[in-house]
TORZAKE-586071 format. One line per field, with one value per residue (C-alpha): x, y, z; residue in one letter; residue number from 1. Coordinates in steps of 0.2 Angstrom, whole numbers, plus 5000, padded with zeros to 4 digits. Example, Ala and Ser with C-alpha at 12.3 -4.5 7.8 and 13.67 -1.06 7.14 Angstrom:
<recs>
X	(5062 | 5068)
Y	(4978 | 4995)
Z	(5039 | 5036)
rest	(a | s)
nr	(1 | 2)
</recs>
This chain:
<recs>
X	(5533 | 5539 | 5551 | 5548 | 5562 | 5567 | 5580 | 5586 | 5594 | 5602 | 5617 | 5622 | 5632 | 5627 | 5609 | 5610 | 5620 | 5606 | 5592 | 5601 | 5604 | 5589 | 5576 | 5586 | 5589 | 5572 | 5575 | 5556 | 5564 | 5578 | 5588 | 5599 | 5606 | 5612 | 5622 | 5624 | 5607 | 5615 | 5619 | 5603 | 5592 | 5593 | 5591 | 5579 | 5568 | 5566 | 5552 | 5562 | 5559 | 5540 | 5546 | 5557 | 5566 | 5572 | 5580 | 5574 | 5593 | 5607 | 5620 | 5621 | 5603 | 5590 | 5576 | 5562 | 5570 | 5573 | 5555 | 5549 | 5558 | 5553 | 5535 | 5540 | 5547 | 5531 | 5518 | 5512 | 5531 | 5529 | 5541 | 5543 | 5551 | 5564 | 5574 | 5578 | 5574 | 5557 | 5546 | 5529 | 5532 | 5541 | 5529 | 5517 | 5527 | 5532 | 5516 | 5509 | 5523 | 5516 | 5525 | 5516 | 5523 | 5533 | 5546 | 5558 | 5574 | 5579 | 5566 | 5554 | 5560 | 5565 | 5550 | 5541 | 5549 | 5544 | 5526 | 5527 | 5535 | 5520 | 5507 | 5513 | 5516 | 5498 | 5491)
Y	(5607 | 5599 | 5585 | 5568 | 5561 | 5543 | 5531 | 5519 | 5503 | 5490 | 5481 | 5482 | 5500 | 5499 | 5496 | 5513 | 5524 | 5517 | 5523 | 5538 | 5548 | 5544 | 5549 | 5564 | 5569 | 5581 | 5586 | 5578 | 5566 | 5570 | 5552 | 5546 | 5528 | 5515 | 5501 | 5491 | 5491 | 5490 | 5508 | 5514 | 5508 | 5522 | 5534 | 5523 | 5520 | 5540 | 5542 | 5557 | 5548 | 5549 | 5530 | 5517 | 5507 | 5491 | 5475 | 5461 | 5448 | 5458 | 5449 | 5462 | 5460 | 5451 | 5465 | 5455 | 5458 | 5478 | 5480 | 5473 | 5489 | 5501 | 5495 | 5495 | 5514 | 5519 | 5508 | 5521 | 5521 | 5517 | 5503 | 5496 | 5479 | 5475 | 5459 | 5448 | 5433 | 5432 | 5419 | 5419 | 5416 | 5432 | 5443 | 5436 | 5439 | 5456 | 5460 | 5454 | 5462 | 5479 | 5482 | 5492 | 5487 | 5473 | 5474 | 5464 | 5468 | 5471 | 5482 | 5482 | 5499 | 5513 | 5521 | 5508 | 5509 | 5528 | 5524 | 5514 | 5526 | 5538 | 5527 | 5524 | 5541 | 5544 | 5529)
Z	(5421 | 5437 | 5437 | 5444 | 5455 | 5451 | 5460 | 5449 | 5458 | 5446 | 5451 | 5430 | 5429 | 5409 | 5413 | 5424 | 5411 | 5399 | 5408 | 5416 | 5402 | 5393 | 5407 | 5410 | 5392 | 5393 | 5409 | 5415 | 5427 | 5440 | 5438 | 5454 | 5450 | 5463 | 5457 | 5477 | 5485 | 5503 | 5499 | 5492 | 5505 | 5515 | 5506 | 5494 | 5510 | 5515 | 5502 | 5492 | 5475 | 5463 | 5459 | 5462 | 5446 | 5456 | 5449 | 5456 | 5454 | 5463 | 5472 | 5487 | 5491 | 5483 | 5474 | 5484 | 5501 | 5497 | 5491 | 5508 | 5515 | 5505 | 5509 | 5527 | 5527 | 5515 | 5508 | 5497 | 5487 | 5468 | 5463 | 5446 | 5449 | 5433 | 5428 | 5414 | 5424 | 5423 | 5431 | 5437 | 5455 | 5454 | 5447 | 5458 | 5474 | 5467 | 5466 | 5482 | 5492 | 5484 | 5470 | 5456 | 5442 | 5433 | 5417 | 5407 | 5403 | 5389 | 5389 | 5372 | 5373 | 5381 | 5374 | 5382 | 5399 | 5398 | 5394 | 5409 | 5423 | 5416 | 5417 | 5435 | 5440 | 5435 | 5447)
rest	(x | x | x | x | x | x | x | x | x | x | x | x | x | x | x | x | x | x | x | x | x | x | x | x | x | x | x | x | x | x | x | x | x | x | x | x | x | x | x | x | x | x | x | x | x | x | x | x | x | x | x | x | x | x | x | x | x | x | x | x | x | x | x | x | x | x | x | x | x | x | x | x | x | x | x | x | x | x | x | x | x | x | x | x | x | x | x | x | x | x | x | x | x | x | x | x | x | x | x | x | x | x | x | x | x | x | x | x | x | x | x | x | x | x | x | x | x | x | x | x | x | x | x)
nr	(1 | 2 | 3 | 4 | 5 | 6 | 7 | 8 | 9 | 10 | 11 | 12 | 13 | 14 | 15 | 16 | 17 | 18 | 19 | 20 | 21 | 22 | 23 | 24 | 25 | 26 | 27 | 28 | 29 | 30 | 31 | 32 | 33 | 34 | 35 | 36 | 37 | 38 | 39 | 40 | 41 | 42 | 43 | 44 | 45 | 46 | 47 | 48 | 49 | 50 | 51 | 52 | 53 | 54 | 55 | 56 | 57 | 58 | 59 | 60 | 61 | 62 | 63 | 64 | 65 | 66 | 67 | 68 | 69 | 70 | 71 | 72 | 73 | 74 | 75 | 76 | 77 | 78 | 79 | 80 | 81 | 82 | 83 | 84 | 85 | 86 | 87 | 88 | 89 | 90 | 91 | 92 | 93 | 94 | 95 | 96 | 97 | 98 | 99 | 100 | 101 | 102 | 103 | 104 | 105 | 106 | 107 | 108 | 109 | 110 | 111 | 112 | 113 | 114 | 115 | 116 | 117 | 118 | 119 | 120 | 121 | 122 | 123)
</recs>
């Protein structure tokens, strides 16, 4: 089984330890977790990663902005947008500035989130 790679940026430290060792704890996914988005972007942008975990409320750079980079460095980059601020403007502008995906936090699960990364993956 080949594993996928995911970045994972989140400027909540518990949010990435969460996801971190549950995505990695069956050794499917190869997890690396950003907690400042000013330092991920670079390497976020290179196009090393399956898909893109990316929260959408950081105070270093707003989740919008970030996705219009990574589009900008590779259009074809998979990007579930995340947040627990949810409003309809923003899942509409996520989604027209390419995103493929949209969840909440919390998540209804992390079985749930994992359904979703799959689902993704598949696309």
């Amino acid at each position: 089984m080949s594993k996928y790679s995911i970045a994972i940026v989140d400027d909540e430290v518990e949010i990435l330890n969460v996801l971190d060792r549950f995505l990695s704890r069956n050794n499917e996914y190869s997890v690396t977790t950003y907690s400042n988005p000013l330092t991920a972007l670079d390497s976020v942008c290179s196009g090393k990663y399956d898909i893109v975990l990316l929260d959408i409320m950081m105070p270093q750079m707003n989740g919008l902005d970030f996705l219009d980079k990574i589009k900008e460095a590779n259009e074809d980059q998979k990007v579930i947008m995340m947040t627990a601020y949810s409003t309809l403007d923003k899942v509409l502008r996520s989604h027209k500035k390419g995103a493929t995906d949209f969840v909440m936090k919390p998540f209804e699960s992390l079985q749930f989130l994992n359904s979703e990364i799959q689902r993704v993956l598949k696309q």
